[in-house]
DOKOLKOL-939209 format. One line per 3 residues: number of its first residue (from 1); their letters; for each residue x, y, z of C-alpha. Coordinates in nm, 3 decimals. Example, Ala and Ser with C-alpha at 12.3 -4.5 7.8 and 13.67 -1.06 7.14 Angstrom:
2
1> as> 1.230 -0.450 0.780 ~ 1.367 -0.106 0.714
END
This chain:
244
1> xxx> -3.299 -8.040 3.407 ~ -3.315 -7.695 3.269 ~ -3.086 -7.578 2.958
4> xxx> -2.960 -7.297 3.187 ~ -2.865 -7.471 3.504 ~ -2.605 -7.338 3.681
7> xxx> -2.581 -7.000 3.464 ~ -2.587 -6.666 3.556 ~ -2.773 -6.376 3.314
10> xxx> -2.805 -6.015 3.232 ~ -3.083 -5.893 3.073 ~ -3.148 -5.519 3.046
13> xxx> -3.519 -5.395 2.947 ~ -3.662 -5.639 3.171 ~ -3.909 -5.463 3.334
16> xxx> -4.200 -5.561 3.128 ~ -4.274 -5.711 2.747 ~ -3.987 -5.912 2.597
19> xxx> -3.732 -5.873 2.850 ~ -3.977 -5.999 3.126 ~ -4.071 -6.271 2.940
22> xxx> -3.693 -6.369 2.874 ~ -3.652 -6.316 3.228 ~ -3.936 -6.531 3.329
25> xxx> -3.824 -6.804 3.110 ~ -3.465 -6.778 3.211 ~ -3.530 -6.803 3.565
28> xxx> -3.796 -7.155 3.450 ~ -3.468 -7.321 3.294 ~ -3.270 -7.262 3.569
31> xxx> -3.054 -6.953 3.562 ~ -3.025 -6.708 3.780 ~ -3.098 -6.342 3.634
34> xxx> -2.983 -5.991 3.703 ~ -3.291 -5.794 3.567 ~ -3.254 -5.382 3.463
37> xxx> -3.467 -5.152 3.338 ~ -3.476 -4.749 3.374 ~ -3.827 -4.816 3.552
40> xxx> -3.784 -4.937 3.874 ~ -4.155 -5.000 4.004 ~ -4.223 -5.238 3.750
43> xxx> -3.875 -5.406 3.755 ~ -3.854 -5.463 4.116 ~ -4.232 -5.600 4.060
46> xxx> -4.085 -5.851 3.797 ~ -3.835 -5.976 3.978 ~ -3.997 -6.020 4.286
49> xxx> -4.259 -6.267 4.082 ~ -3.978 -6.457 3.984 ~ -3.819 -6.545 4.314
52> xxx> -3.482 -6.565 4.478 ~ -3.285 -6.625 4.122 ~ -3.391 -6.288 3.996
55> xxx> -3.269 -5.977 4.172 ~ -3.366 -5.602 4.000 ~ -3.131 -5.339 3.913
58> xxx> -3.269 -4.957 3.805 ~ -3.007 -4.890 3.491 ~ -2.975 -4.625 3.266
61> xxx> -2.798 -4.838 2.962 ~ -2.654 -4.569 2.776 ~ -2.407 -4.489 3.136
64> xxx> -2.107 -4.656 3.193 ~ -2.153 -4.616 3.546 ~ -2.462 -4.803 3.557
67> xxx> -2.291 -5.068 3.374 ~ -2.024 -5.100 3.632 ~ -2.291 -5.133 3.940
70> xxx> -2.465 -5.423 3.742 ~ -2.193 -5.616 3.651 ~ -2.068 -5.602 4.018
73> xxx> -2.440 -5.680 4.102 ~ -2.430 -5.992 3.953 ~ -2.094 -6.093 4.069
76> xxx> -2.140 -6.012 4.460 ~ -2.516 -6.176 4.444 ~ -2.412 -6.461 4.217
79> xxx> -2.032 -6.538 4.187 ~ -1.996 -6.511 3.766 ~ -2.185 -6.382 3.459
82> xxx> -2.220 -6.650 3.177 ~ -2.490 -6.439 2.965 ~ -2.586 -6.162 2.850
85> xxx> -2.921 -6.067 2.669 ~ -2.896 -5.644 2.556 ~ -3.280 -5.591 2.520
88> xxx> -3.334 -5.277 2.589 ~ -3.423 -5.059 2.304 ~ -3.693 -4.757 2.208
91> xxx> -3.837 -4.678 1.882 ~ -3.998 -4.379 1.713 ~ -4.210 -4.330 1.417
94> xxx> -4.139 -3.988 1.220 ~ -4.002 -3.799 0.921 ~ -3.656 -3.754 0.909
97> xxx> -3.786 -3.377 0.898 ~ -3.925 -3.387 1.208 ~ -3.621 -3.603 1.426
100> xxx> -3.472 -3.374 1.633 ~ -3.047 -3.410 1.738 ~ -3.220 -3.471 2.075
103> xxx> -3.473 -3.730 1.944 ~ -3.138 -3.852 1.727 ~ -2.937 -3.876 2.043
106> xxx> -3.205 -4.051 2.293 ~ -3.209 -4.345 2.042 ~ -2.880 -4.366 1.939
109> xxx> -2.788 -4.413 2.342 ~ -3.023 -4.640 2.438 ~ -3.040 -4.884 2.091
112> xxx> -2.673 -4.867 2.037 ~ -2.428 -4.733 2.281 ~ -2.611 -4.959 2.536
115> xxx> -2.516 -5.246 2.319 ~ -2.164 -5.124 2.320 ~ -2.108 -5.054 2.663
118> xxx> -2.286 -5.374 2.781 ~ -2.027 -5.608 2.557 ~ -1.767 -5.445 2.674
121> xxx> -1.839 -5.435 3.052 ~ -1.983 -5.796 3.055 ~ -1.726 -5.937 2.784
124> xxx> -1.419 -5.867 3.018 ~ -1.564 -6.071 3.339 ~ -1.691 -6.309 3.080
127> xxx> -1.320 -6.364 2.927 ~ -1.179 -6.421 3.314 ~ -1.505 -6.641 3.329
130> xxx> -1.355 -6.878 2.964 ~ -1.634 -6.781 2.793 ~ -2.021 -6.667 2.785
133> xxx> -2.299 -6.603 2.520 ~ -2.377 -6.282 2.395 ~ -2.746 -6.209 2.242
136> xxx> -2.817 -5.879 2.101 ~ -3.202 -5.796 2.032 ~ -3.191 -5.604 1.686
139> xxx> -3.507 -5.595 1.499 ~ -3.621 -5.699 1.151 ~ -3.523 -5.326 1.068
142> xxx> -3.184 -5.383 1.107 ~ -3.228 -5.610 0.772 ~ -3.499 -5.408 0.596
145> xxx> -3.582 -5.021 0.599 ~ -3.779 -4.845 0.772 ~ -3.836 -4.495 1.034
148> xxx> -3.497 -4.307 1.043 ~ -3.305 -4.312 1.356 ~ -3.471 -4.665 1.485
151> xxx> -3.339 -4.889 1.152 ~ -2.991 -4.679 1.184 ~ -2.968 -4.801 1.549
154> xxx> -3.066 -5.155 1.455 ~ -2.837 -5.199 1.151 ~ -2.553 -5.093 1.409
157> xxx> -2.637 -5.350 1.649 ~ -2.594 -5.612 1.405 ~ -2.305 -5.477 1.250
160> xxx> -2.150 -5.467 1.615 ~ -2.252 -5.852 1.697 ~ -2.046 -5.970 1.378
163> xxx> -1.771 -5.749 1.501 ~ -1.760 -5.856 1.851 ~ -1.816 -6.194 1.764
166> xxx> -1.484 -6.216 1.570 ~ -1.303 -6.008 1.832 ~ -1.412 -6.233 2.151
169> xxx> -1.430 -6.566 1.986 ~ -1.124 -6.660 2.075 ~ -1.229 -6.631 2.450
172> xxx> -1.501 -6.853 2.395 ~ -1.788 -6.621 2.437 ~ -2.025 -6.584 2.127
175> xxx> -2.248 -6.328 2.016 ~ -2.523 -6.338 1.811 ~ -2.842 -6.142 1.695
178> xxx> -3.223 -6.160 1.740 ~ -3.458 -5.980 1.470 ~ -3.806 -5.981 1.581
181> xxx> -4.053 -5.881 1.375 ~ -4.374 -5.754 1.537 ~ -4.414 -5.819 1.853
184> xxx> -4.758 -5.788 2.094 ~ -4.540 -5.551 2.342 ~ -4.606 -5.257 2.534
187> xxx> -4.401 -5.100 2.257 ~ -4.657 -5.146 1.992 ~ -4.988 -5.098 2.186
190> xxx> -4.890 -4.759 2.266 ~ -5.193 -4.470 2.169 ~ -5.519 -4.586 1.955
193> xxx> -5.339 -4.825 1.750 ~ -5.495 -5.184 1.751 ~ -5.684 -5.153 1.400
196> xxx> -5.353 -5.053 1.248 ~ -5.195 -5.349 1.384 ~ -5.486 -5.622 1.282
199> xxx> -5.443 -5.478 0.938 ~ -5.081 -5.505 0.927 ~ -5.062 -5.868 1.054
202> xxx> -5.263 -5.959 0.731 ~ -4.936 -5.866 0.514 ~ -4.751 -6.136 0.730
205> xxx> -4.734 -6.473 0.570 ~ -4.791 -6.657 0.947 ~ -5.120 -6.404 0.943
208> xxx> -5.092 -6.206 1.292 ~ -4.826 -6.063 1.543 ~ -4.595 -6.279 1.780
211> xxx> -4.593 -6.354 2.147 ~ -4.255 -6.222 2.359 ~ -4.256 -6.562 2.449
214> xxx> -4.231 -6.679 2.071 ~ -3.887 -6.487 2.071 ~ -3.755 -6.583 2.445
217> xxx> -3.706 -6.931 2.276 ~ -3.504 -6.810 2.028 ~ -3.305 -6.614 2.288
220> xxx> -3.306 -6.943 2.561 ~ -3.137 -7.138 2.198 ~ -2.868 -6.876 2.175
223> xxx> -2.800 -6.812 2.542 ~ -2.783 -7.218 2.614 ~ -2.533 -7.469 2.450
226> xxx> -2.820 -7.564 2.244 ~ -2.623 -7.312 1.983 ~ -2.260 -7.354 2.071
229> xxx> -2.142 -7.324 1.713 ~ -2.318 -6.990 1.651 ~ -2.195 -6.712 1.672
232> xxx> -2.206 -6.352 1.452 ~ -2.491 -6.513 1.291 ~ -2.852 -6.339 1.258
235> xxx> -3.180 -6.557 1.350 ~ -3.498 -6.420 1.279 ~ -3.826 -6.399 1.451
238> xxx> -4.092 -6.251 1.194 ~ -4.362 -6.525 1.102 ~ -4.188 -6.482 0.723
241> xxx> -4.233 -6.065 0.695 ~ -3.890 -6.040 0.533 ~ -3.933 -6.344 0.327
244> x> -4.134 -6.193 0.092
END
């Protein structure tokens, strides 16, 4: 018996990296999984490799619109929507001399106003639904500094879990937040970058970089019942990096 029998997800950024590998283990436990991502080829490539519980969805999370056509997704192709993980997220590494209003903008949309607009959308058919678990993936820089623009976007999202967590408690549905630390993604190999990463893992007390999978089973926890008195609380995936 899986912990998500019978449940129906959202989970945006699915494409590939952590969002695929939520997906995938999702889908193992038993749910049923509405996967989006801006790139379609590689999302509809996912989801096909996970089956009949697992239909794609191309999304732009920072439109409202696009919200709208995957929440009705996942009602027409599966009846209700009992979770919802808000993945999707960019990240940039530059002076605050050199972020452009545009570079300002792109991340702001996608890190936060996706965040927004998917609580809201998904919150409202979760309320008719009595209830629902809400996990928003933040980042260890939405505890600690770090590059302008991406810890801004970060701190919001966790400011916005407590907030909605108070707000739609009393429809049963809890949110909560994920702060991974660093993560073997396609985020982080991007460019000539792998001695910089080695040498970084040394400053983390576990001694090298997590596996997506390593944080899907902190999102499985918060999505299941597993963690039904949790809610507007921060759990962190770092191997100790912000212990120190």
């Amino acid at each position: 018996m899986g912990k998500l029998d019978g449940k129906v997800a959202i989970i945006t950024g699915a494409s590939q990296g952590m969002g695929a590998s939520h997906a995938e283990l999702f889908v193992d436990e038993g749910a049923k999984v509405v996967l989006t991502d801006i790139n379609a080829e590689k999302g509809q490539e996912t989801a096909a490799k996970l089956g009949d519980n697992a239909v794609f969805v191309k999304q732009d999370v920072a439109s409202e619109e696009d919200w709208k056509t995957v929440v009705d997704t996942a009602i027409d192709k599966f009846g209700k929507i009992d979770i919802l993980v808000n993945n999707a997220g960019i990240t940039f590494s530059k002076s605050m001399f050199d972020v452009s209003v545009d570079d300002y903008m792109k991340i702001f949309k996608i890190n936060q106003l996706s965040v927004f607009l998917g609580m809201k959308a998904v919150g409202a058919k979760m309320k008719d639904n009595g209830g629902g678990s809400i996990v928003n993936v933040s980042s260890i820089n939405g505890l600690v500094g770090g590059a302008l623009g991406y810890t801004d976007t970060k701190f919001a999202v966790r400011g916005m879990t407590k907030a909605a967590a108070l707000e739609l408690s009393h429809y049963g549905i809890r949110v909560n937040s994920v702060h991974p630390g660093v993560i073997s993604t396609p985020m982080i190999h991007q460019g000539d970058n792998e001695e910089v990463i080695k040498q970084f893992a040394k400053a983390i007390p576990l001694q090298r970089v997590a596996e997506p999978e390593e944080v899907s089973k902190m999102v499985l926890y918060l999505a299941s019942d597993d963690s039904s008195y949790s809610t507007g609380s921060e759990f962190v995936v770092d191997g100790g990096l912000t212990a120190q």
